[in-house]
C-alpha positions in Angstrom: -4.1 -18.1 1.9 -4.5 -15.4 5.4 -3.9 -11.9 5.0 -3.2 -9.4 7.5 -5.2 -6.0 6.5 -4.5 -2.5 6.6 -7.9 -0.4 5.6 -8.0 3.0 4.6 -4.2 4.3 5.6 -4.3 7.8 4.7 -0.7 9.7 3.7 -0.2 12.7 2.0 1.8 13.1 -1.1 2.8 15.2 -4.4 2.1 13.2 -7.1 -0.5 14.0 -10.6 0.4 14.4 -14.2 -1.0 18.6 -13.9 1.7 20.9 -12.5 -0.6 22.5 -10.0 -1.1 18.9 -8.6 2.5 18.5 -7.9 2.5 21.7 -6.4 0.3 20.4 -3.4 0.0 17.7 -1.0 -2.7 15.0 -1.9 -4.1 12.7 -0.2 -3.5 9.1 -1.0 -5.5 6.5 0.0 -4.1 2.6 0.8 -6.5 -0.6 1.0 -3.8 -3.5 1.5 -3.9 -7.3 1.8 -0.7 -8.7 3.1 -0.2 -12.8 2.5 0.7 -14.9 5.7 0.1 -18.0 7.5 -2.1 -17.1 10.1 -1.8 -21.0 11.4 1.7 -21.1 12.0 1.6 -17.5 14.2 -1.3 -18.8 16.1 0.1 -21.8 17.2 3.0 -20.5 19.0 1.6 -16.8 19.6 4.6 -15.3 19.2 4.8 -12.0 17.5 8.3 -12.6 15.7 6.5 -15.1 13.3 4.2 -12.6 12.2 4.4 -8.9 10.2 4.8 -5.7 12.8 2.0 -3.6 11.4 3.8 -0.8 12.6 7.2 -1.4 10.5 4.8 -2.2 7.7 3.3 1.5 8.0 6.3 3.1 8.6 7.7 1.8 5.3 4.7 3.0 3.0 4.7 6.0 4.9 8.2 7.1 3.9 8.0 5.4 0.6 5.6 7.3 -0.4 7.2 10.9 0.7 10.2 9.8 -0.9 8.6 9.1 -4.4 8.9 11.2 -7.1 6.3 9.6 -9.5 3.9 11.1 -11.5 1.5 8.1 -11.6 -0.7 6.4 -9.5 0.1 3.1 -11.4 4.0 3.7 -11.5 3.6 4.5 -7.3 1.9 1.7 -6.7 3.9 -0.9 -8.9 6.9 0.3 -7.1 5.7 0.0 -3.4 4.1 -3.2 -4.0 7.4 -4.5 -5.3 9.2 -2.9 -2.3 6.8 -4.3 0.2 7.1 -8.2 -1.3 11.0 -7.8 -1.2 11.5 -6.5 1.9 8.5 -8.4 4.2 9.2 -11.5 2.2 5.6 -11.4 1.5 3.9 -14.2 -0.5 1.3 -12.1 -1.6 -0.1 -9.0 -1.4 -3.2 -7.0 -2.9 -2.5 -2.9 -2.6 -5.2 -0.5 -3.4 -4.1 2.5 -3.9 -6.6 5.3 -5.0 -6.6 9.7 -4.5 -10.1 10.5 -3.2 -11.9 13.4 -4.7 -9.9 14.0 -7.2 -12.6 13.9 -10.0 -16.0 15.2 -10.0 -18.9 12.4 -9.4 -16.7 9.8 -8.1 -15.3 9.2 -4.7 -12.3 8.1 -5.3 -9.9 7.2 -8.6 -7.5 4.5 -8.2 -5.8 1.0 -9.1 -5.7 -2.1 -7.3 -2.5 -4.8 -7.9 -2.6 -8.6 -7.0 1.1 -9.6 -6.9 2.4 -13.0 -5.8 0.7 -16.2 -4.9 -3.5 -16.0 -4.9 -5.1 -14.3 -1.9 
């Protein structure tokens, strides 16, 4: 299977199990593999047979502000669903990790695999 990619999407958001993290913006940060038939598009070159990165961002972007989860995991499990449903994706593999959050590693995150193998 293709995948269109979107590396290291940065947003900001109030998420964290600890009241003072809900108290402040976070940074979150997305790593996402998006299923399609990269074939099909580059036969006819026409851009209504693929994904519009830009509608794609814009819908993480205020899915995320509009979230109210505590979790990571729960965050993640939603916009993945979300994303499948309303891209009609066949796949997708979403990364999604807050950087710096814990002293001696980088970043802390999960990483889903939903939908047909990538």
């Amino acid at each position: 299977m293709d995948y269109i990619v979107i590396r290291d999407l940065e947003l900001s958001a109030r998420i964290g199990v600890h009241a003072w993290e809900r108290r402040i913006q976070q940074t979150l940060r997305l790593q996402i593999k998006l299923g399609c038939d990269a074939a099909t598009v580059a036969k006819n070159d026409d851009i209504r047979q693929t994904l519009d990165y830009q509608a794609v961002i814009d819908f993480i972007k205020d899915f995320i502000a509009g979230s109210t989860c505590v979790l990571i995991e729960t965050l993640a499990e939603g916009l993945a669903a979300a994303l499948l449903q309303r891209f009609a994706l066949p796949a997708l593999e979403l990364e999604l990790c807050k950087p710096n959050i814990m002293p001696g590693a980088t970043v802390v995150g999960i990483v889903l695999r939903r939908g047909q193998t990538l």
